[in-house]
N, C-alpha and C positions, 0 to 999 in steps of 0.2 A: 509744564502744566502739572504734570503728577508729582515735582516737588512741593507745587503750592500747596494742593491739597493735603499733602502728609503732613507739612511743616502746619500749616491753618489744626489741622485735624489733631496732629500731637499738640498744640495749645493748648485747644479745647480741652482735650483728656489729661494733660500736665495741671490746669487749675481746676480742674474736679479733684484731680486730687490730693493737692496741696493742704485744703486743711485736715483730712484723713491723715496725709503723712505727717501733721505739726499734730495731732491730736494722738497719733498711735511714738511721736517721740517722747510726747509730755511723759505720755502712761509708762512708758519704758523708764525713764528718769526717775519717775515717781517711786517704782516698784525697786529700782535698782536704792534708792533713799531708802526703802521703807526697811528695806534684805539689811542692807551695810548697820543700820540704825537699832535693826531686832536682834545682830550679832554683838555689839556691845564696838564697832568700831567705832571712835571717837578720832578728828584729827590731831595732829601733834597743837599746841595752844598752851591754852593755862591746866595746868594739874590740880584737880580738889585735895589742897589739902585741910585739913580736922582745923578748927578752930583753935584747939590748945596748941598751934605752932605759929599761931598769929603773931607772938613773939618769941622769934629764935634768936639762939648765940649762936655762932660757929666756933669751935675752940679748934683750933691749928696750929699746928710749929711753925710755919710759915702763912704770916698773913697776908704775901705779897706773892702769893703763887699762883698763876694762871686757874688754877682750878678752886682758890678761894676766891677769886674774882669775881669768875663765872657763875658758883654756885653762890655767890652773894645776889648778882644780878639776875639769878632765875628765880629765886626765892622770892624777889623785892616785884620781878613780873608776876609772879603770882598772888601776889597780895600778901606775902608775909614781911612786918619790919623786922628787919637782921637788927637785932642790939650791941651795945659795944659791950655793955656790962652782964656780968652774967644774972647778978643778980634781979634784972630788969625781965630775964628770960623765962618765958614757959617752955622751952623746950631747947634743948641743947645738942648739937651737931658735934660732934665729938671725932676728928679726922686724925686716928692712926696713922696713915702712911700717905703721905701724899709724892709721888715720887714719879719723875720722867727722864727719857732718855733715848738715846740710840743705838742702832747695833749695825752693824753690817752683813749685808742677806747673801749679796754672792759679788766675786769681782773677778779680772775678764782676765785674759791669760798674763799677761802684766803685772798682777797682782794687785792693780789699782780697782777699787771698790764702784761697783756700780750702781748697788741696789742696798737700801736703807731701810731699814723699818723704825721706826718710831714708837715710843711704846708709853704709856701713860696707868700708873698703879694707884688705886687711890682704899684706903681699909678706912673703915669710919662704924659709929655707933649711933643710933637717934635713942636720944633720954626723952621722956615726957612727963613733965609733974615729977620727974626724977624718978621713974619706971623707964626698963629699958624695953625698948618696943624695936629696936632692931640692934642685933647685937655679932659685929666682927662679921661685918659685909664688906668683901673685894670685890672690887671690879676692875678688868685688867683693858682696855684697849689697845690697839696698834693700829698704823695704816704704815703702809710703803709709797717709798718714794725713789725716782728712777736718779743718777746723778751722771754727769758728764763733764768732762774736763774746761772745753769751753763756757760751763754754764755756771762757772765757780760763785760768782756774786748774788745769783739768783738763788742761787739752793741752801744758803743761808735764812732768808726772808720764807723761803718756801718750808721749813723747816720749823721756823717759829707760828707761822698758820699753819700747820696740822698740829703744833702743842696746842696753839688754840682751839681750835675745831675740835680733838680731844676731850680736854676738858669741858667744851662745854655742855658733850655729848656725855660726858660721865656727873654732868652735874643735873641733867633732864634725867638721866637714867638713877640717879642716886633720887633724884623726889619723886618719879615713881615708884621705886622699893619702899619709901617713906609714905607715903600715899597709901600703897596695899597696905602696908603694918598698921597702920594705924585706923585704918577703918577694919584691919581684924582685930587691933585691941579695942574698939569700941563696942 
């Protein structure tokens, strides 16, 4: 009998206060929106870039590199057309160095190699209207990667996914250095 009671009795006091606690979540959500929103955090997405890059060139020594790929395809998500011709171009992407590779981090008594890092270099310039608005910007990446004797086939394929993943982190990170420049040269 006294569990009916407490059990009947915590109902009662459970849906009293049900829309108190949906109404003090809203506010918390709301307020935690409002904090994030008045700090200038934005989520990762599209990047404002300036209008005069509505049409870019990318000039590269390599147009079949993982990171002329990427930074073609981040550019094209954000609403800019990559041009073949330069002269088509309001602004030109200018890539210095574009250059990846591996290294060996540590290896076990054996002398067989167990630990990899991965490393991704890329030096580039943004022209605009043929003003230079960023000029002899590096960005260097790496990640590590573990490797194991039986795992020989895999760590090939796993190897060319973090060149990938690299690059395309160095080509989000190349348009927002592009992005701040260019709205401080505006």
């Amino acid at each position: 009998m006294f569990r009916a009671n407490c059990s009947t009795s915590w109902s009662e006091v459970s849906s009293a206060r049900r829309p108190r606690l949906a109404l003090a979540a809203a506010l918390l959500v709301a307020t935690l929106a409002l904090a994030l929103a008045g700090c200038g955090f934005q989520l990762r997405g599209v990047i404002p870039l300036p209008p005069e890059m509505a049409a870019t060139y990318i000039e590269t020594p390599d147009r079949f590199s993982e990171l002329h790929n990427s930074l073609r395809e981040t550019l094209r998500a954000n609403g800019v057309q990559v041009v073949e011709d330069r002269r088509q171009a309001d602004a030109v992407i200018r890539i210095r160095q574009d250059e990846t590779g591996e290294r060996v981090l540590s290896v076990s008594a054996r002398n067989i190699p167990r630990e990899f890092e991965v490393f991704y270099i890329v030096e580039f310039e943004l022209a605009v209207a043929g003003e230079i608005r960023l000029d002899d910007q590096r960005i260097v990446q790496t990640r590590a990667y573990t490797w194991r004797e039986t795992e020989v086939l895999g760590k090939a394929e796993e190897g060319r996914r973090i060149r990938r993943a690299l690059a395309d982190d160095l080509a989000s990170r190349m348009l927002r250095r592009m992005s701040s420049a260019t709205e401080a040269g505006s």
